[in-house]
C-alpha positions as protocol buffer text, in pm:
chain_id: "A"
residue {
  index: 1
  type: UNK
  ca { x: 2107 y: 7400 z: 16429 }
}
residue {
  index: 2
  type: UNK
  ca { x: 1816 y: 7533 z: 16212 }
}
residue {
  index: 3
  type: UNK
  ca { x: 1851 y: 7843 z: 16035 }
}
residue {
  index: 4
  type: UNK
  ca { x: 1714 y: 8185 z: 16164 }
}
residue {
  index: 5
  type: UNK
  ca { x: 1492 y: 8346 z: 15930 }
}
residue {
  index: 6
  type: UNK
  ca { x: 1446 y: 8694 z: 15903 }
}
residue {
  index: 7
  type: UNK
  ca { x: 1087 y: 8726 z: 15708 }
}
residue {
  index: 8
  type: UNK
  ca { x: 922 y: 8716 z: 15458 }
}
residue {
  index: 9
  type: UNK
  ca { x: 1111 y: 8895 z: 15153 }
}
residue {
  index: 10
  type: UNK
  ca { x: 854 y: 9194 z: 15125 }
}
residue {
  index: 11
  type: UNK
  ca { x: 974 y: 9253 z: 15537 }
}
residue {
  index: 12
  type: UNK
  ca { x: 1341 y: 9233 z: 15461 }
}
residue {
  index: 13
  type: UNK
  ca { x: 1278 y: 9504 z: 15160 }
}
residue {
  index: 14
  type: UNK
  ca { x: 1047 y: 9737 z: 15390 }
}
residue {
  index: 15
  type: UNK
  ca { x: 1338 y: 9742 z: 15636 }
}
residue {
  index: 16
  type: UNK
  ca { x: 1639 y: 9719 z: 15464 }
}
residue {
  index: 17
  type: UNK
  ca { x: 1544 y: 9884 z: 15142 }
}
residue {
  index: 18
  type: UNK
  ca { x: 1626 y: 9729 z: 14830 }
}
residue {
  index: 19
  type: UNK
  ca { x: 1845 y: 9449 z: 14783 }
}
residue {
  index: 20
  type: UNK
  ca { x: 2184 y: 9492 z: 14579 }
}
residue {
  index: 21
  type: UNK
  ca { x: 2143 y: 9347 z: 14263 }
}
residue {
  index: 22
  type: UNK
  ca { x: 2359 y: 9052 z: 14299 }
}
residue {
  index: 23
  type: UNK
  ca { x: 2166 y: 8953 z: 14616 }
}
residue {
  index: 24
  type: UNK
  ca { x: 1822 y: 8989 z: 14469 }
}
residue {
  index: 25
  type: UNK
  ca { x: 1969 y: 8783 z: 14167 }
}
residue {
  index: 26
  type: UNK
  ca { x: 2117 y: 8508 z: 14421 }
}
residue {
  index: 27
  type: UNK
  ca { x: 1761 y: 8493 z: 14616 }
}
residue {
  index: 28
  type: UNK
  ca { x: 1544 y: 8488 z: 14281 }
}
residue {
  index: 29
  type: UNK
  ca { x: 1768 y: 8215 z: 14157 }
}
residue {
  index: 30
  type: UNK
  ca { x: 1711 y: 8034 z: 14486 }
}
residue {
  index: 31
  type: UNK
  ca { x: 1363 y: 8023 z: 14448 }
}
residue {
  index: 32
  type: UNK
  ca { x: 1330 y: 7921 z: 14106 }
}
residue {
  index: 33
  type: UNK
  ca { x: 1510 y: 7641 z: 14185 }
}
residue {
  index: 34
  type: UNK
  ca { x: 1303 y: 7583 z: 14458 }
}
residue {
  index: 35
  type: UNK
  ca { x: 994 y: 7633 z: 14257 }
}
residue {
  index: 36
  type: UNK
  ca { x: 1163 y: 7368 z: 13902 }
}
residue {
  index: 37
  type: UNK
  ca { x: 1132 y: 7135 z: 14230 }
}
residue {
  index: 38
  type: UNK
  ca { x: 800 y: 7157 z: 14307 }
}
residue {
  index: 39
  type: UNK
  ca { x: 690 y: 7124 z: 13952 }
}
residue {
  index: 40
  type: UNK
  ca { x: 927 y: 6811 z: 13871 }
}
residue {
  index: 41
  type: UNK
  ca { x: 714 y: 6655 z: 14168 }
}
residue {
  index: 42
  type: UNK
  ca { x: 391 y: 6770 z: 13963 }
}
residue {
  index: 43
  type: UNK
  ca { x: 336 y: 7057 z: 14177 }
}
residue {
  index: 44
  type: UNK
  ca { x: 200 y: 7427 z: 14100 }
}
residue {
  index: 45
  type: UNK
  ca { x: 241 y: 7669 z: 14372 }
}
residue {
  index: 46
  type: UNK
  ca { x: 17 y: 7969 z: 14196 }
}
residue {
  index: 47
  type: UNK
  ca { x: 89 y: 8217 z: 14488 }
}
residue {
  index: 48
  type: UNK
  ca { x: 403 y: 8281 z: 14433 }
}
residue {
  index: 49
  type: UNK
  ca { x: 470 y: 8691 z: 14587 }
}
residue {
  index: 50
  type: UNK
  ca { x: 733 y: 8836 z: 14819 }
}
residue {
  index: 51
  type: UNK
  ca { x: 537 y: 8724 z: 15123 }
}
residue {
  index: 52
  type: UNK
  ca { x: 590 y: 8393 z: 15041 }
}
residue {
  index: 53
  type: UNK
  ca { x: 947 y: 8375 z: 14985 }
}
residue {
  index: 54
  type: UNK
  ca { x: 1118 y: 8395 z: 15363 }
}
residue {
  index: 55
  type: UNK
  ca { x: 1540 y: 8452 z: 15347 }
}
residue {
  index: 56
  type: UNK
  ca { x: 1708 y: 8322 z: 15693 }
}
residue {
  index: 57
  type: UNK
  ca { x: 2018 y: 8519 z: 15816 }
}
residue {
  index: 58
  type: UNK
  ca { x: 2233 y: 8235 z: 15604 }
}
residue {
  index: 59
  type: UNK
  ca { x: 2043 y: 8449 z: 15255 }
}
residue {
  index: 60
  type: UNK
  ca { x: 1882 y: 8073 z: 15208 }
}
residue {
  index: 61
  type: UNK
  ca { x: 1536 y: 8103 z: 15031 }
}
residue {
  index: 62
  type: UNK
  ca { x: 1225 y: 7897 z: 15186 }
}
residue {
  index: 63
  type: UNK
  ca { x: 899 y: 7919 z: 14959 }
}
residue {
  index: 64
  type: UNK
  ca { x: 572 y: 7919 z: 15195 }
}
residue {
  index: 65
  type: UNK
  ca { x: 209 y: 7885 z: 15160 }
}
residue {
  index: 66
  type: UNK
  ca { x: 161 y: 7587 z: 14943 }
}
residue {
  index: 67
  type: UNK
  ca { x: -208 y: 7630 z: 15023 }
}
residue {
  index: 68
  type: UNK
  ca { x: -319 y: 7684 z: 14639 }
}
residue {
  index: 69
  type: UNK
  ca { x: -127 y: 7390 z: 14522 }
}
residue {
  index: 70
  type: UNK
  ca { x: -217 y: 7245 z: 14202 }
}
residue {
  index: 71
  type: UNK
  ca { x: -151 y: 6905 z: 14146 }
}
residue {
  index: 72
  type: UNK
  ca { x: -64 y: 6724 z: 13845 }
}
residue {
  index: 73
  type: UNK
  ca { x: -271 y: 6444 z: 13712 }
}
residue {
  index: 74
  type: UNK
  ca { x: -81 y: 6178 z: 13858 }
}
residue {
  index: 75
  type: UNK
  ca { x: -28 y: 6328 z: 14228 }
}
residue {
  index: 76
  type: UNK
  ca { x: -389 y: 6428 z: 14225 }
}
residue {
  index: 77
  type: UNK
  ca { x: -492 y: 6050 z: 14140 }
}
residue {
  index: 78
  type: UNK
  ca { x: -201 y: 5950 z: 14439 }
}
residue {
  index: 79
  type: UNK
  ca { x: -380 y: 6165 z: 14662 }
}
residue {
  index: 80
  type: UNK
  ca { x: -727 y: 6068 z: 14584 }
}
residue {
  index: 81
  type: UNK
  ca { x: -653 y: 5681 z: 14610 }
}
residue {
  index: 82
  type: UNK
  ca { x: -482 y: 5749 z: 14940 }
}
residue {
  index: 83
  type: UNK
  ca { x: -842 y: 5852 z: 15036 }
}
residue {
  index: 84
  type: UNK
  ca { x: -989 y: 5541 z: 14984 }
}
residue {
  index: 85
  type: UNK
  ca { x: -1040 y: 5229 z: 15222 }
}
């Protein structure tokens, strides 16, 4: 069963007030692992903010909005010979 997610970490702040410092520590960790991912795969997410880091019910971290993605020189050459006939 998937995880329920409870929004976007700016929404869980504006309702529940600040996290306790452990927590905030836990979910920050979380996404910096999340993000050394990305960027072992060559990619740069450069929009990283509290709106794009959602927390499920679990206190799992999902980064969103990959939209600005930068690529690294090899997945950008991947993606543009995937483009050709």
């Amino acid at each position: 069963m998937g995880e329920q997610e409870l929004g976007g970490l700016d929404r869980v702040v504006a309702h529940n007030g600040p996290l306790p410092p452990k927590a905030a520590a836990d979910l920050i960790n979380q996404a910096a692992e999340g993000l050394q991912h990305a960027h072992e795969k060559g990619m740069v997410h450069r929009d990283i903010k509290p709106e794009n880091i959602m927390m499920t019910r679990q206190k799992r971290v999902k980064i969103l909005d990959f939209g600005l993605i930068r690529l690294g020189a090899d997945q950008a050459a991947e993606v543009l010979e995937g483009d050709q006939p």
